[in-house]
PyMOL Python script that loads the backbone (N, CA, C, O; Angstrom):
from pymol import cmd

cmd.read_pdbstr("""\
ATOM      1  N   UNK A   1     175.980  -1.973-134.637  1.00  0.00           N
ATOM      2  CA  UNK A   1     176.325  -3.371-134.689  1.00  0.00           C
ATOM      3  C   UNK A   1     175.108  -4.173-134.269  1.00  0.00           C
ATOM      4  O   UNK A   1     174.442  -4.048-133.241  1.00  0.00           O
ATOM      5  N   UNK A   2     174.937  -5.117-135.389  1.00  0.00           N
ATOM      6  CA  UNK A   2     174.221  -6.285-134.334  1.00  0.00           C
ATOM      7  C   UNK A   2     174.360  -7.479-134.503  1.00  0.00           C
ATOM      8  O   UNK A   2     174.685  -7.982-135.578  1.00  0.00           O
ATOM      9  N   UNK A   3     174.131  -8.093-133.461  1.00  0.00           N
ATOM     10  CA  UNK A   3     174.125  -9.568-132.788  1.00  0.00           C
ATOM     11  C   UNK A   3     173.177 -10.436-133.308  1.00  0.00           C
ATOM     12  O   UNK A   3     172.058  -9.944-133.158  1.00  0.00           O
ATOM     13  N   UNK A   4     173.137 -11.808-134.003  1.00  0.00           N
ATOM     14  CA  UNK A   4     172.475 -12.813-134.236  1.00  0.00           C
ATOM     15  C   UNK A   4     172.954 -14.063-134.602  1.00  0.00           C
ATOM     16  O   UNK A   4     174.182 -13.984-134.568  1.00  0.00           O
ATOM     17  N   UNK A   5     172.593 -15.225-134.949  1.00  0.00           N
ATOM     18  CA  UNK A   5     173.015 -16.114-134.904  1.00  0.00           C
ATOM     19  C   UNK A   5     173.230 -17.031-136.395  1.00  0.00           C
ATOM     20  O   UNK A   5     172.376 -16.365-136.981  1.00  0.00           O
ATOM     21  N   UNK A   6     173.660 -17.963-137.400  1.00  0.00           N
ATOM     22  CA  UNK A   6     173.775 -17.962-138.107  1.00  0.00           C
ATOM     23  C   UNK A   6     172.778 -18.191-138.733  1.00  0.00           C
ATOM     24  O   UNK A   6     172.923 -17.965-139.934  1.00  0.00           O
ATOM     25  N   UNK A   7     171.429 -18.687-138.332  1.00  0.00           N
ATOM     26  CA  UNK A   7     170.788 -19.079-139.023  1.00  0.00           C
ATOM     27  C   UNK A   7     169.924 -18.231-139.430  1.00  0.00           C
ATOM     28  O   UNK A   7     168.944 -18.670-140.032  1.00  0.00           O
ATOM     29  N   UNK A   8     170.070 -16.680-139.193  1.00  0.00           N
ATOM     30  CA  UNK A   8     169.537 -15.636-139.612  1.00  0.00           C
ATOM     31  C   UNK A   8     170.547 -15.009-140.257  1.00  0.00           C
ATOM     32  O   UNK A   8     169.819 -14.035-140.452  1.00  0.00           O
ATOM     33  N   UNK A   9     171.840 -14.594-140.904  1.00  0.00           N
ATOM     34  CA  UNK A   9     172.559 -14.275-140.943  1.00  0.00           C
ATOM     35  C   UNK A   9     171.930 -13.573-142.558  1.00  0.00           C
ATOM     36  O   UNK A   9     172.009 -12.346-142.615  1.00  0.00           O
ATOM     37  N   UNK A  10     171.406 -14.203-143.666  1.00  0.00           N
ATOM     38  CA  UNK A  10     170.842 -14.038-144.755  1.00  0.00           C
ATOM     39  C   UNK A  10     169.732 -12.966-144.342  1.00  0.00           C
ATOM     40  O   UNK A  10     169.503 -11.935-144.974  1.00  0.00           O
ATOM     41  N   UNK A  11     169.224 -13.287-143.434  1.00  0.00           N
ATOM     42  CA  UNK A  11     168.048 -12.513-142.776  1.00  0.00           C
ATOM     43  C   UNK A  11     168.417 -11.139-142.696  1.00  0.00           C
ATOM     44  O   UNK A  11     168.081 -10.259-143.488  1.00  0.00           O
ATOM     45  N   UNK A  12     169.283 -10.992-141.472  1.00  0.00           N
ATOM     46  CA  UNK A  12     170.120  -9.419-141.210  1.00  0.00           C
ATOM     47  C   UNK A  12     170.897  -8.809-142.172  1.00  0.00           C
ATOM     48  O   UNK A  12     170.952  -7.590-142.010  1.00  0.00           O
ATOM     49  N   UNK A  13     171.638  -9.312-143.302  1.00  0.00           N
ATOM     50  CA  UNK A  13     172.010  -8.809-144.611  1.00  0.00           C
ATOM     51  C   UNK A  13     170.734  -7.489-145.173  1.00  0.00           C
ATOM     52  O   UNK A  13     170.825  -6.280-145.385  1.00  0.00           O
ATOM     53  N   UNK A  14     169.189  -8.856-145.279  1.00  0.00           N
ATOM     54  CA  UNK A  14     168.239  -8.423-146.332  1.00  0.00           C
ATOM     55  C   UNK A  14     167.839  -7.034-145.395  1.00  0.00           C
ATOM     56  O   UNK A  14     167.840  -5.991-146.050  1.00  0.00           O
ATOM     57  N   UNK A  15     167.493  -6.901-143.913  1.00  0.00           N
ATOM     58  CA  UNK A  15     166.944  -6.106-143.162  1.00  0.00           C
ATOM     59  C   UNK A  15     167.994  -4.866-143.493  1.00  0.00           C
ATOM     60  O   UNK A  15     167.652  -3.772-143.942  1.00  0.00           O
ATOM     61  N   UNK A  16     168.923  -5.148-143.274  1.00  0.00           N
ATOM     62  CA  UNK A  16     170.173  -3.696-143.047  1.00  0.00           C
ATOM     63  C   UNK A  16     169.997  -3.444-144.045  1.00  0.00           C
ATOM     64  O   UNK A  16     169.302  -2.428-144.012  1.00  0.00           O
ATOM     65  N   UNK A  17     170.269  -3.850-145.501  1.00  0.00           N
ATOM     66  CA  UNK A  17     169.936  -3.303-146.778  1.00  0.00           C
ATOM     67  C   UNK A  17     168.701  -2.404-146.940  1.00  0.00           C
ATOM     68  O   UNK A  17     168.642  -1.221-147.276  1.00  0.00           O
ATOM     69  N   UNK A  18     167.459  -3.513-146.526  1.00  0.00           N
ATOM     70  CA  UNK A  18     166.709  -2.556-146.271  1.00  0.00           C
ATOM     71  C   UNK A  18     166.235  -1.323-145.618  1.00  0.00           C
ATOM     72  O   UNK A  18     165.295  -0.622-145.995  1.00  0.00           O
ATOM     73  N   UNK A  19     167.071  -1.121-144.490  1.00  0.00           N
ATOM     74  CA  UNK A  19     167.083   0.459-143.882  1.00  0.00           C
ATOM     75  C   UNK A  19     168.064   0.933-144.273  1.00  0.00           C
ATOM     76  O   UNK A  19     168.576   1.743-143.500  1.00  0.00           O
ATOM     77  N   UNK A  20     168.966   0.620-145.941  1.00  0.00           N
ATOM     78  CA  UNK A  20     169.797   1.731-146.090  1.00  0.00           C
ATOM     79  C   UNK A  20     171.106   1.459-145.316  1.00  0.00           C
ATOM     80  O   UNK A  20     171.992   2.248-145.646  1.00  0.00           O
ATOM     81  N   UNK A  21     171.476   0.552-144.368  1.00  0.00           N
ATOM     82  CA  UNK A  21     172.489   0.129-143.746  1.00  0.00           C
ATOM     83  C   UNK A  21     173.314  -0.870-144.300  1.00  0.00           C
ATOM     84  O   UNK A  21     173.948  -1.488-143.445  1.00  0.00           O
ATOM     85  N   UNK A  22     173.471  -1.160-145.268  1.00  0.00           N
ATOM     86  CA  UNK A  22     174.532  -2.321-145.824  1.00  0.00           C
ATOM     87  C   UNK A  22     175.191  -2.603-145.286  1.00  0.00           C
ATOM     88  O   UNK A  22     175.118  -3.710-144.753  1.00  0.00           O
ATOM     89  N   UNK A  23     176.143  -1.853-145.112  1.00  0.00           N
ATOM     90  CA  UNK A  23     177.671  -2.173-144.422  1.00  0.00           C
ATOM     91  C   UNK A  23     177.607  -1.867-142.526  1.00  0.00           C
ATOM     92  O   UNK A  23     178.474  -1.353-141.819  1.00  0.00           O
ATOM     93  N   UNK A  24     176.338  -2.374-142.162  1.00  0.00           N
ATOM     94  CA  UNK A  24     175.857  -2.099-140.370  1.00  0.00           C
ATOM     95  C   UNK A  24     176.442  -3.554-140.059  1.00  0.00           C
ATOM     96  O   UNK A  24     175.974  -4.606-140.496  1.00  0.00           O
ATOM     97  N   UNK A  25     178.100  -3.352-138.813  1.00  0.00           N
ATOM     98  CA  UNK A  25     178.811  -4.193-138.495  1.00  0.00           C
ATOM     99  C   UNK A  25     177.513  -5.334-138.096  1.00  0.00           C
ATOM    100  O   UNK A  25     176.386  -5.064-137.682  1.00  0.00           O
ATOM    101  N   UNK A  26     178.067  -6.565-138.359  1.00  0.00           N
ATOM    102  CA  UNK A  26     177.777  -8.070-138.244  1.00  0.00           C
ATOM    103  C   UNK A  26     177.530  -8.920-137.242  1.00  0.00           C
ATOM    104  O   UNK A  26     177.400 -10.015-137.790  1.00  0.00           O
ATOM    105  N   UNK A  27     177.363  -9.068-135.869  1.00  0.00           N
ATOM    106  CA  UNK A  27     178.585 -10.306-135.215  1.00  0.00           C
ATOM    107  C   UNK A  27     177.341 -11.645-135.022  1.00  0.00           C
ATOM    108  O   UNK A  27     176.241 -11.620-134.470  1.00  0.00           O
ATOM    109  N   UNK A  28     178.101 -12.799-135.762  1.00  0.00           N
ATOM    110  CA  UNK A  28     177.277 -13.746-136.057  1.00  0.00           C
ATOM    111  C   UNK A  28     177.842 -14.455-134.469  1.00  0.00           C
ATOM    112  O   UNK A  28     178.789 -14.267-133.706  1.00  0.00           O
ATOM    113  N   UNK A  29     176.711 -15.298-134.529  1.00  0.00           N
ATOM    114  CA  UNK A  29     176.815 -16.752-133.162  1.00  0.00           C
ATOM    115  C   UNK A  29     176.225 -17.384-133.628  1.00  0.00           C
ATOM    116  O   UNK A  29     175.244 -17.160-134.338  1.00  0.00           O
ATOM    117  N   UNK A  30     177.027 -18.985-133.118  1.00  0.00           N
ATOM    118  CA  UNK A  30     176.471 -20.315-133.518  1.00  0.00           C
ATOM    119  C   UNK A  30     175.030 -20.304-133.056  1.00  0.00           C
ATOM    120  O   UNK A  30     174.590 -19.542-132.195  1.00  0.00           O
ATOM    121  N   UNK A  31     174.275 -21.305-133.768  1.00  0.00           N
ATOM    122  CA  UNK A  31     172.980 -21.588-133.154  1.00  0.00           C
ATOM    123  C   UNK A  31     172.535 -23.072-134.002  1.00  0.00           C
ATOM    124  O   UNK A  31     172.639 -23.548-135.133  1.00  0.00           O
ATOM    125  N   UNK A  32     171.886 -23.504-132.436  1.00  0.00           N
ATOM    126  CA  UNK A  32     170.932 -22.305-131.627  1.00  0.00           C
ATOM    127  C   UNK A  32     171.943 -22.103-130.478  1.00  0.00           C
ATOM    128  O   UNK A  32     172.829 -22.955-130.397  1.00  0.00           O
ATOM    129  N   UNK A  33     171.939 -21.196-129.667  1.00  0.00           N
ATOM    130  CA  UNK A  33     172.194 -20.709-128.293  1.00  0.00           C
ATOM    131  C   UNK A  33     171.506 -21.682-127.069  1.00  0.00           C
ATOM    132  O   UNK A  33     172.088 -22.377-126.236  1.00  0.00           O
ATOM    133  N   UNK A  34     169.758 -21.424-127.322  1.00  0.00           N
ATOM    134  CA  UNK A  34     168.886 -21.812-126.307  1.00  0.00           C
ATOM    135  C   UNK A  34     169.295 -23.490-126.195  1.00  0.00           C
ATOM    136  O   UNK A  34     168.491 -23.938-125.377  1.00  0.00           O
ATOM    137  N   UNK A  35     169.891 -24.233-126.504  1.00  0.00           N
ATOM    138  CA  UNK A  35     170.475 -25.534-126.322  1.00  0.00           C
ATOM    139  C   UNK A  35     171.656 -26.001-125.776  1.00  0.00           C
ATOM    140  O   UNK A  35     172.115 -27.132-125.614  1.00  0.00           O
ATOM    141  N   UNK A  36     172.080 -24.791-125.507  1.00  0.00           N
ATOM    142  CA  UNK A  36     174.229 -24.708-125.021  1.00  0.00           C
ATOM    143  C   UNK A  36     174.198 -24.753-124.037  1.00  0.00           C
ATOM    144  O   UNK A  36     173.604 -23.778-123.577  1.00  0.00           O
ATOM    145  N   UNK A  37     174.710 -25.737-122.972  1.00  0.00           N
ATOM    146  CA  UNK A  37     175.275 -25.740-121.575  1.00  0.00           C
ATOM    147  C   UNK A  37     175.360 -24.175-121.422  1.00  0.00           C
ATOM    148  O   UNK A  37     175.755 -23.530-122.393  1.00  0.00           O
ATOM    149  N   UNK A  38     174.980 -23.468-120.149  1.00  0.00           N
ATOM    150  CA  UNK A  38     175.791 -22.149-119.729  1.00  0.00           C
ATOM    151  C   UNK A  38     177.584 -22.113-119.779  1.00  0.00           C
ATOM    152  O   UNK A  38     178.027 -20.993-120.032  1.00  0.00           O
ATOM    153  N   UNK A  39     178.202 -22.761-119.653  1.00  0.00           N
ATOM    154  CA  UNK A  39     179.200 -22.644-119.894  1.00  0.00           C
ATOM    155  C   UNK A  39     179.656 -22.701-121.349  1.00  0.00           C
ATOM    156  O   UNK A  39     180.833 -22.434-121.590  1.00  0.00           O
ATOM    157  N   UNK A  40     178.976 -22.967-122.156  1.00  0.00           N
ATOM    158  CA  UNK A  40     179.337 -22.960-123.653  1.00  0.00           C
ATOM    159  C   UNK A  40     179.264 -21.860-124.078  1.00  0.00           C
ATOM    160  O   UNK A  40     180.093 -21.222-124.727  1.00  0.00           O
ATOM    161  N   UNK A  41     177.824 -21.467-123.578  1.00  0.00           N
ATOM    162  CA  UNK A  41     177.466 -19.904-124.122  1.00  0.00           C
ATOM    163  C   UNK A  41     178.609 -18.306-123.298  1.00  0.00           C
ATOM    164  O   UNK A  41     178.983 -17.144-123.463  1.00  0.00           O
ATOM    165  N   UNK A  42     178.650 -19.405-122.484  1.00  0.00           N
ATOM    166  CA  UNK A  42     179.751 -18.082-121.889  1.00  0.00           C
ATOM    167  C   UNK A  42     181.433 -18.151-122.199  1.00  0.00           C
ATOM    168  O   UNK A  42     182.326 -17.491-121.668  1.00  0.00           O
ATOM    169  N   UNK A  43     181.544 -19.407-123.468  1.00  0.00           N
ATOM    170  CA  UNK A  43     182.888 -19.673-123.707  1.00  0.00           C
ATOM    171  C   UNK A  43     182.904 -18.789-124.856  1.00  0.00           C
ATOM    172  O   UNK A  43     183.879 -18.081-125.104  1.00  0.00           O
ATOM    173  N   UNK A  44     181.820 -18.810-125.587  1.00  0.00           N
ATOM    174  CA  UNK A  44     181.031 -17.818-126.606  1.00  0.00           C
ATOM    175  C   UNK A  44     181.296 -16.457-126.734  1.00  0.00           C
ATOM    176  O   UNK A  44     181.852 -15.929-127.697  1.00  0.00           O
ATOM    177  N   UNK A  45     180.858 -15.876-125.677  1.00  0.00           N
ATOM    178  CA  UNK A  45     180.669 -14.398-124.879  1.00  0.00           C
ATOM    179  C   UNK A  45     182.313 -14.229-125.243  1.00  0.00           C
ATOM    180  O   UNK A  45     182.833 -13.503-126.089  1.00  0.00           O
ATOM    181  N   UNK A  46     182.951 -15.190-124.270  1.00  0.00           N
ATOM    182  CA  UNK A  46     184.356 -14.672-124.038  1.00  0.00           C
ATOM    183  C   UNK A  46     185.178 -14.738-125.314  1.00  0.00           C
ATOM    184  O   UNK A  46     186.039 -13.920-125.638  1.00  0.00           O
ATOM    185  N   UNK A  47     184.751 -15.966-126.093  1.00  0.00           N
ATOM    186  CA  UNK A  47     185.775 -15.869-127.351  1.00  0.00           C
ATOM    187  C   UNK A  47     185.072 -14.436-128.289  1.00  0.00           C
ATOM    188  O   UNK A  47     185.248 -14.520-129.504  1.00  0.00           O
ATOM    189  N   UNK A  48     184.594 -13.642-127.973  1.00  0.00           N
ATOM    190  CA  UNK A  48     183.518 -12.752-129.023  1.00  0.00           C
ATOM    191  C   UNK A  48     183.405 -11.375-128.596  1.00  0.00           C
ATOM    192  O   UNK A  48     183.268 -10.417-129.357  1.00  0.00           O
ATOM    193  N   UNK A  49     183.484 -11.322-127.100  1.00  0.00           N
ATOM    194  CA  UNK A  49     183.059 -10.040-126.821  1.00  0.00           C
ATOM    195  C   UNK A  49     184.413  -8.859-127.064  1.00  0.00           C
ATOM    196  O   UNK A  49     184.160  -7.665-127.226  1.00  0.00           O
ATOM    197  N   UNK A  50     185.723  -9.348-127.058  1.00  0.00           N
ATOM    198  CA  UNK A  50     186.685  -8.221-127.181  1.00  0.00           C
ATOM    199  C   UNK A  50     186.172  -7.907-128.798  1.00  0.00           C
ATOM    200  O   UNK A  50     185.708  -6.768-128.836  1.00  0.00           O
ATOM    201  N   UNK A  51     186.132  -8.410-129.798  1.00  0.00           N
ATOM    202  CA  UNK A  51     185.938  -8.086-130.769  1.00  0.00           C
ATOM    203  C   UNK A  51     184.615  -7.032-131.044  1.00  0.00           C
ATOM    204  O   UNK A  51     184.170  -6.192-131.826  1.00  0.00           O
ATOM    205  N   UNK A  52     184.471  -7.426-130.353  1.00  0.00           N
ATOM    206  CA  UNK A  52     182.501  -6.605-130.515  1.00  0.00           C
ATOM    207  C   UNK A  52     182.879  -5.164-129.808  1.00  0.00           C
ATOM    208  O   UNK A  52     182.774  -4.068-130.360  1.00  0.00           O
ATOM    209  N   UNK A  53     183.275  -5.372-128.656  1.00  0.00           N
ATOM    210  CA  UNK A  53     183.578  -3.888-127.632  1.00  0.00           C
ATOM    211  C   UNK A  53     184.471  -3.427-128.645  1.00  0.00           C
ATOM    212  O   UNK A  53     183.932  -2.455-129.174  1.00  0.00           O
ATOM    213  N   UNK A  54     185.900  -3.727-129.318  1.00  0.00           N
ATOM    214  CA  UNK A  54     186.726  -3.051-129.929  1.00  0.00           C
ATOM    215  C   UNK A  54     185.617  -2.243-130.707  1.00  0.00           C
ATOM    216  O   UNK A  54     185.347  -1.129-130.257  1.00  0.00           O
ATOM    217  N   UNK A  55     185.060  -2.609-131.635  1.00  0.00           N
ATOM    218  CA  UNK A  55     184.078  -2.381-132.821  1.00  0.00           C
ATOM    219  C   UNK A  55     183.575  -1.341-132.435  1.00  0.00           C
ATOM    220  O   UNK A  55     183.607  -0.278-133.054  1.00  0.00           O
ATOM    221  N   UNK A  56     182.947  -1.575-131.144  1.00  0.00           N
ATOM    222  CA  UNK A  56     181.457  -0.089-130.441  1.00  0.00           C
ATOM    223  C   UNK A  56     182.697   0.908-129.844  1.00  0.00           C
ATOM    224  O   UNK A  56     182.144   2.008-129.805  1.00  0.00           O
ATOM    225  N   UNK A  57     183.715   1.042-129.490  1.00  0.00           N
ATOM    226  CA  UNK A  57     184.638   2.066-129.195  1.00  0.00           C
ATOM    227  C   UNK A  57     185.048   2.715-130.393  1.00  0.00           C
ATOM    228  O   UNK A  57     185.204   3.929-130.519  1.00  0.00           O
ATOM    229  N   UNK A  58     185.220   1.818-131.292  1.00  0.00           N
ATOM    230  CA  UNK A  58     186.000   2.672-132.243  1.00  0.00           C
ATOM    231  C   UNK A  58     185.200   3.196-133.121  1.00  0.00           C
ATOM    232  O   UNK A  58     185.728   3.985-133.905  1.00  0.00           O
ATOM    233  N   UNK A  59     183.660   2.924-133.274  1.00  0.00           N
ATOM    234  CA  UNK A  59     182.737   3.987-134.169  1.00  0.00           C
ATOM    235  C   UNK A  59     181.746   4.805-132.757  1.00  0.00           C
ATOM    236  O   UNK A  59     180.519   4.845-132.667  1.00  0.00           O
ATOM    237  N   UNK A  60     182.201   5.061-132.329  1.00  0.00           N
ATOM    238  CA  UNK A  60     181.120   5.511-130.956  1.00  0.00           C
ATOM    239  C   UNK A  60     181.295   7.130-130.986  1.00  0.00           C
ATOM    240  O   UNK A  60     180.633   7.840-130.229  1.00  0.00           O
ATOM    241  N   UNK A  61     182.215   7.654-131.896  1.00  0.00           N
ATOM    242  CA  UNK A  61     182.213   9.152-132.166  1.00  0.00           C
ATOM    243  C   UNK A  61     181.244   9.215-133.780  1.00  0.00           C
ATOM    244  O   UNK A  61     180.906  10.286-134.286  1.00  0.00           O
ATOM    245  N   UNK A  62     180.905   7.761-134.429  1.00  0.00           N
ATOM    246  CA  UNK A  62     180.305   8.039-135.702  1.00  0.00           C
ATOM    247  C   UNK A  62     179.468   6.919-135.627  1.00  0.00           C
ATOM    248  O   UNK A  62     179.708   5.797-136.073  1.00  0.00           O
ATOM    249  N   UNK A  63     178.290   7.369-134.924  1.00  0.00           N
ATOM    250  CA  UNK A  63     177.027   6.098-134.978  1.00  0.00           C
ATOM    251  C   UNK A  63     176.452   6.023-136.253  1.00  0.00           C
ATOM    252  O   UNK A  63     176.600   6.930-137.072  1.00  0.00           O
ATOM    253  N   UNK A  64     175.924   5.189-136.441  1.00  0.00           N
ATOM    254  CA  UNK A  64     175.330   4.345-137.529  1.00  0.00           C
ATOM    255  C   UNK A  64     174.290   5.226-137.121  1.00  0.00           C
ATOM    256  O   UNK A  64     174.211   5.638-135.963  1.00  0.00           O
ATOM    257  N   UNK A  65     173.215   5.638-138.334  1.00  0.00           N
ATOM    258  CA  UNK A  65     172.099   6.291-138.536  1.00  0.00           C
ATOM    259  C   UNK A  65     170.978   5.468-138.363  1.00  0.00           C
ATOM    260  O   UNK A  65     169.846   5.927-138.516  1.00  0.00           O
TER     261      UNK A  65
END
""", "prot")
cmd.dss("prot")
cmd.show_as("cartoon", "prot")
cmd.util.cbc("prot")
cmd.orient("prot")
């Protein structure tokens, strides 16, 4: 899985394709980040992170190459 923000989102598509990873889980965030009150970014975290942990538990017997 990886983490970035939308304004790369086209970006991490072209990269994963390019190592052969197409379908290498997603998780987009608004941006920019570096401009968000700390409490925004951690409203962020919280609306985001169960989804992300579900994700890394449930392929963690079949890692991505």
């Amino acid at each position: 899985m990886t983490l970035f923000t939308k304004a790369f989102e086209r970006l991490s598509a072209t990269v994963a394709k390019g190592h052969a990873m197409p379908n290498l889980p997603r998780g987009i965030l608004p941006h920019p980040l570096n401009t968000l009150p700390e409490a925004e970014i951690r409203r962020i975290v919280r609306q985001n992170v169960g989804q992300m942990l579900q994700h890394l538990m449930s392929n963690a017997a079949h890692p991505v190459p």
